[in-house]
C-alpha positions in Angstrom: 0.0 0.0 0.0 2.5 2.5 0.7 4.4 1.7 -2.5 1.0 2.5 -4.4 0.9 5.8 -2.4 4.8 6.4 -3.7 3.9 5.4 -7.5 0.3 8.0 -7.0 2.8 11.2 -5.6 5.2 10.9 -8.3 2.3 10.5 -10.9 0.3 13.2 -9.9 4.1 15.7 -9.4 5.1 14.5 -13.4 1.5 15.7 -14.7 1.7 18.9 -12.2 5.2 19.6 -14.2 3.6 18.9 -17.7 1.2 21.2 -17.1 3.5 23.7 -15.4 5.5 23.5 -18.5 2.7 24.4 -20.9 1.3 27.6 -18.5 5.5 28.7 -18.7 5.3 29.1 -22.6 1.9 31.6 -22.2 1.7 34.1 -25.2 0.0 37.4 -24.9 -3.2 37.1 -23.1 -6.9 38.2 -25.2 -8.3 41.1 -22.5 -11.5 41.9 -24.9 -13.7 41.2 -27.4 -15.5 42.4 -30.6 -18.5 40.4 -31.3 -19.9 41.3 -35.1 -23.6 40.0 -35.4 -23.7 37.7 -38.8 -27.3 36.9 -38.7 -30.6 36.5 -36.6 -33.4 34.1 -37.0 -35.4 31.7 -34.8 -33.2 29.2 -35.1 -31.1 26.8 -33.0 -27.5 25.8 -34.1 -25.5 23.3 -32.1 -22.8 22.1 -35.1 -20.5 24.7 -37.1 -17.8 23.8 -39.5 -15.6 26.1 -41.0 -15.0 25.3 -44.7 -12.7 27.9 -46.2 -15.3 31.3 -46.7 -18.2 29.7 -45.7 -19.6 28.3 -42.0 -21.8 25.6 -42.3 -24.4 25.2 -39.7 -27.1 22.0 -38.4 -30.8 23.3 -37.1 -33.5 22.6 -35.8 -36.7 21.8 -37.8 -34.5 20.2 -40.7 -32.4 23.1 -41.7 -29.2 23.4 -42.6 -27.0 26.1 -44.2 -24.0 28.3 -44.6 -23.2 32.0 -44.1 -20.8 33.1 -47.3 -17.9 35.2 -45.2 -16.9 36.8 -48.3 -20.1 37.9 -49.4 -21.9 38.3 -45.8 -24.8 36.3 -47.5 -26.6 33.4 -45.8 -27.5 30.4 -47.8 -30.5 28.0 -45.9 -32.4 25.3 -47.2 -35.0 22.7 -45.3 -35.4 19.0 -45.7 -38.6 17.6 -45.8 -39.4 13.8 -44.8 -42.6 12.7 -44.0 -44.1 14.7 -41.0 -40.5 13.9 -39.1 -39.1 16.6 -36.6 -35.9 16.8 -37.8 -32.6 18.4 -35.9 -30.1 18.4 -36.7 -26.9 18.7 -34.2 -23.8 17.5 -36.2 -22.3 18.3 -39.2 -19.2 17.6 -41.0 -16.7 18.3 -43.8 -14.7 16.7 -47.2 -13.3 18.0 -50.3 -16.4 17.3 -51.7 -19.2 17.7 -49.4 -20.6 18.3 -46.5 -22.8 16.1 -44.3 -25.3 16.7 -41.5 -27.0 14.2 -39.2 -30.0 14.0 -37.3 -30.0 13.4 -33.5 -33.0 11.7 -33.0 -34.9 8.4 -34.5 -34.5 7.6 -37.4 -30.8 9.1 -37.6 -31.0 10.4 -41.3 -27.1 11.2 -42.7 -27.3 13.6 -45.4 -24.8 14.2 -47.8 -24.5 17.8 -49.6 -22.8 19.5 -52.4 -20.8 22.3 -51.7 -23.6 24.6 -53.0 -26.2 23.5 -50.6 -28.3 22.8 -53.5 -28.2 18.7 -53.6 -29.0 16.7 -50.7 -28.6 12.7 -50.9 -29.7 10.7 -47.6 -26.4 8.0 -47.6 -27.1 6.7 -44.0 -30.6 5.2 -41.9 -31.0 3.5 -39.1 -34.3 3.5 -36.9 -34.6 2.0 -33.5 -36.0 3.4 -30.4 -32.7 4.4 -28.5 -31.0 6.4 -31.7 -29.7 9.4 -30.6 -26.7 10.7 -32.6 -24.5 13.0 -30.6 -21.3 13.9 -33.2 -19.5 13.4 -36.7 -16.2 14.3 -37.9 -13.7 13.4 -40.4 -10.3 12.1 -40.3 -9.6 12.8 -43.8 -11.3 13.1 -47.2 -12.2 9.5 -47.2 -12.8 8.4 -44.1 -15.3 9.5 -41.2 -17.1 8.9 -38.2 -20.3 9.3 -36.3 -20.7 8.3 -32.3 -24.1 8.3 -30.4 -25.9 7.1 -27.3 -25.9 3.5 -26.6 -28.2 1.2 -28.0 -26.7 -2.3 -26.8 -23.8 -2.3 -24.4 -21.5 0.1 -26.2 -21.6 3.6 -27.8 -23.5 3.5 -30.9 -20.6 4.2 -33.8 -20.6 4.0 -37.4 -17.8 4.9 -40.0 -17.4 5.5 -43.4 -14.0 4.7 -45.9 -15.1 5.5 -49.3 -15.8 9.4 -48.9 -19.0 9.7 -46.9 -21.0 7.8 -49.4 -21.8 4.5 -47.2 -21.6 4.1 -43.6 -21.3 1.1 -41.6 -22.0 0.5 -37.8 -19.2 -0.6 -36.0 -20.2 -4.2 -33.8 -20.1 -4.2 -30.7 -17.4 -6.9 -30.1 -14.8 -4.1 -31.4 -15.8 -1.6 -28.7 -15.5 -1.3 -25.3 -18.3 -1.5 -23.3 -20.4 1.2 -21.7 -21.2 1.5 -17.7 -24.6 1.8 -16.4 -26.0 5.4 -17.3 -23.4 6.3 -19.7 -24.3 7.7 -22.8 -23.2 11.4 -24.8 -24.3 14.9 -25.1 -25.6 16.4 -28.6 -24.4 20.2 -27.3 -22.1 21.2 -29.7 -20.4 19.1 -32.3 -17.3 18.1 -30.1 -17.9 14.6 -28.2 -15.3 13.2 -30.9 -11.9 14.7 -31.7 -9.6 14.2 -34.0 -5.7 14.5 -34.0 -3.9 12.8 -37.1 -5.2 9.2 -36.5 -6.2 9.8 -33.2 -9.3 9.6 -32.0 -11.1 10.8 -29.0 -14.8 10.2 -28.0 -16.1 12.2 -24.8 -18.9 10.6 -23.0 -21.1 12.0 -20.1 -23.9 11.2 -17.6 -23.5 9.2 -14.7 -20.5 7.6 -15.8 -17.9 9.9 -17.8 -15.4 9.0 -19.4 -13.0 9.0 -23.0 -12.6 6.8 -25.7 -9.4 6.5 -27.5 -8.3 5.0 -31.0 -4.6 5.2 -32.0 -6.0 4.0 -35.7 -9.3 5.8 -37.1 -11.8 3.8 -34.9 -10.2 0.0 -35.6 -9.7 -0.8 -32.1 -10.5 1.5 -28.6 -10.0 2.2 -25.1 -10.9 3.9 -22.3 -9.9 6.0 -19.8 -11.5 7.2 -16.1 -12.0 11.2 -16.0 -12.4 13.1 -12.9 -15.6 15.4 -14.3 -18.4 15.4 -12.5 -21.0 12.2 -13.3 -23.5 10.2 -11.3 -26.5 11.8 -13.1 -28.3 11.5 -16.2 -27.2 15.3 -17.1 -23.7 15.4 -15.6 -20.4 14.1 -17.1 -18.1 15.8 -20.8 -20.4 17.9 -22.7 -17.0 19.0 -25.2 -13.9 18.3 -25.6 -10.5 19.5 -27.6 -7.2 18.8 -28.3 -4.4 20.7 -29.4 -2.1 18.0 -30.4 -1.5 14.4 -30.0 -0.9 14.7 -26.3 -2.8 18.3 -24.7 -6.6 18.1 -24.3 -9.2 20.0 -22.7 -12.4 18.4 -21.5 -15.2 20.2 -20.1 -19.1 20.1 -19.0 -20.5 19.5 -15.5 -24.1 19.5 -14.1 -26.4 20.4 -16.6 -29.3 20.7 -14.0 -26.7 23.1 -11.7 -25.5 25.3 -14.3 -23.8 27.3 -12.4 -21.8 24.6 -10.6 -18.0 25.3 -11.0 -15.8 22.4 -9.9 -15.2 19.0 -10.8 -15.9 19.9 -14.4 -13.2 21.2 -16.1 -9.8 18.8 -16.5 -6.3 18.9 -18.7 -4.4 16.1 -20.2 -0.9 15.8 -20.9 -0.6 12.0 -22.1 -3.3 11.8 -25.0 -6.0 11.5 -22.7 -4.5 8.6 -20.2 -5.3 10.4 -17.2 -7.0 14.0 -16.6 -6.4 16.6 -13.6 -9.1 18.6 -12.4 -8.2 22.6 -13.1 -9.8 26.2 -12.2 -12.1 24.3 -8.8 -14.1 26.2 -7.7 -13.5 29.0 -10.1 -14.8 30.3 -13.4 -17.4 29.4 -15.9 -20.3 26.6 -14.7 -22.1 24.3 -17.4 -20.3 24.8 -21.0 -21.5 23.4 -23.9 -18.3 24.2 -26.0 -14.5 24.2 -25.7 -11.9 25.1 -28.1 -8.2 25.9 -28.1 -7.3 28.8 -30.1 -4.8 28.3 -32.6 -1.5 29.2 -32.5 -1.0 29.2 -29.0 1.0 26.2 -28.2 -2.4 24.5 -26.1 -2.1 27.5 -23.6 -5.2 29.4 -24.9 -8.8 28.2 -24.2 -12.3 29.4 -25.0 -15.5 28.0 -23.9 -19.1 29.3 -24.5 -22.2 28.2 -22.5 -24.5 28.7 -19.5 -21.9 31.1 -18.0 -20.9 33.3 -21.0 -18.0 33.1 -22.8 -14.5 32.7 -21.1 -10.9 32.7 -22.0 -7.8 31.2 -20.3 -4.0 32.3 -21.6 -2.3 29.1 -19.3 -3.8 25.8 -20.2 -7.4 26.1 -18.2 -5.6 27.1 -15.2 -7.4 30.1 -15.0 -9.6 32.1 -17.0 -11.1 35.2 -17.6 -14.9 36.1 -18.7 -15.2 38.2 -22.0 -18.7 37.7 -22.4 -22.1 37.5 -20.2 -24.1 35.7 -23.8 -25.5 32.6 -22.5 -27.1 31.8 -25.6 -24.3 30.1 -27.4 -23.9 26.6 -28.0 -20.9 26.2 -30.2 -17.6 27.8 -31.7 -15.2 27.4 -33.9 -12.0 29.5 -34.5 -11.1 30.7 -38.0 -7.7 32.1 -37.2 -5.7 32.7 -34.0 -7.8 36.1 -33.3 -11.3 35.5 -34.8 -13.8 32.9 -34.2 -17.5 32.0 -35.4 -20.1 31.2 -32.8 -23.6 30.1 -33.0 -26.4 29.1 -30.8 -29.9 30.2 -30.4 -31.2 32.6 -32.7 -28.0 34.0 -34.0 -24.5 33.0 -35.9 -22.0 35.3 -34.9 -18.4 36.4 -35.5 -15.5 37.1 -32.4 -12.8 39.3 -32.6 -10.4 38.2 -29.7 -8.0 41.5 -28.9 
């Protein structure tokens, strides 16, 4: 026992150092911001992706769109099916097209052209449970979707020829999920993507992360210290800067303004997580994102509490904003970002 105790103090002083060693290298620090209204509708956007002038966007009631940065024109289109409530809370990108999935049963993948103008449905899958929470890309071919458990593991399906067929994962390949655990459709970032690696954020009351070394061909797990125990507690987002420096982030859903035990740093891909900022900052957030650029030292979360910014790896942070209405972000260069939510799209100037 006291040989375990040994091997815990000289874990928990390496990650201390790790983390020391990323605040050590903080850049100049954002102390304002510029917020530049794109548009406003009654709308509700939880999944952005930036793709080169434009910044596509997943709704409610089946819409979907994209506001042209160059031309400060929104582009919006609706699909219809049947007398199905479709939302839409995750969208993704290729060279080619872009693709948007609903949450809720049956999970509908669309694919799009790059106009907006085409829509092909390339993915269905009805059953009770379905609930589809995220989607990303590792590259032009290949992608992947994650959502709440229907069996005993997280619901996953991939694709390898471009987005054009998609193909559940079995079971067998993935870990399985503890009583209660499931995801969070809040914003487009349960799954992350480094390279080949491959993160999956799950919440409620067990919380934890996935990891794949190899685009989703074989996973584990790790323990998290977030808050969990409840159906609405646990990793609402997640981010990584590289390989090695993540971010995750959340808490109590049903106590937004709870601030500790939900914000934690890694240093070793997402092996083990330390708690940061207790008792301090931001509650509930829906988003997290590192800002580019700023060698995993800068932060910037949106949510319940308003928007908030730390300079030294989450350590501590700064509010910039009292907007509680947004849902997600997505930076466009080390100073500007695009963030969307309920009734709104809008665009950040970090100074």
């Amino acid at each position: 026992m006291r040989t375990f105790f040994l091997i815990l103090l000289i874990s928990n002083v390496l990650v201390s150092c790790k983390i020391a060693n990323i605040v050590a290298k903080t850049d100049a620090e954002f102390n304002s911001i510029v917020i530049d209204t794109l548009f406003q509708d009654k709308i509700s956007i939880r999944a952005i992706v930036v793709d080169a002038n434009k910044i596509w966007y997943a709704a409610d009631k089946g819409r979907f769109g994209f506001f042209d940065l160059d031309n400060n024109q929104k582009f919006e289109s609706k699909i219809i099916k049947d007398s199905l409530k479709l939302e839409f809370r995750s969208n993704a990108k290729t060279n080619k097209h872009v693709f948007i999935l609903n949450v809720g049963n049956p999970a509908l993948l669309y694919q799009i052209s790059k106009d907006g103008k085409k829509t092909k449905l390339v993915y269905e899958e009805n059953h009770e449970k379905v609930f589809y929470d995220s989607m990303q890309f590792w590259n032009d071919k290949e992608g992947i979707a994650m959502g709440d458990p229907i069996a005993d593991c997280l619901n996953i399906i991939i694709t390898r020829d471009g987005g054009n067929s998609w193909n559940k994962v079995p079971s067998k390949s993935l870990p399985k999920v503890m009583d209660g655990e499931a995801a969070f459709a809040a914003s487009n970032t349960n799954i992350i993507i480094k390279g080949n690696n491959t993160w999956i954020a799950s919440g409620g009351k067990k919380s934890r992360v996935f990891y794949s070394p190899d685009k989703g061909n074989t996973w584990t797990v790790y323990e998290t210290p977030i808050v969990q125990g409840k159906s609405m507690t646990g990793i609402f987002t997640a981010d990584f800067y590289d390989a090695q420096t993540g971010f995750i982030t959340g808490g109590d859903y049903e106590v937004r303004n709870q601030n500790f035990s939900n914000k934690a740093i890694t240093t070793d891909g997402g092996k083990t997580w330390k708690l940061v900022a207790e008792n301090q900052a931001f509650g509930y957030a829906s988003c997290v994102q590192y800002v580019p650029e700023s060698k995993g030292n800068g932060l910037v979360t949106v949510g319940f509490s308003g928007v908030y910014y730390s300079s030294n790896a989450g350590v501590s942070w700064k509010q910039l904003s009292t907007d509680s209405t947004l849902n997600t972000i997505r930076f466009i260069d080390k100073d500007t970002a695009i963030a969307a939510g309920q009734n709104k799209m809008i665009r950040i100037n970090f100074k």
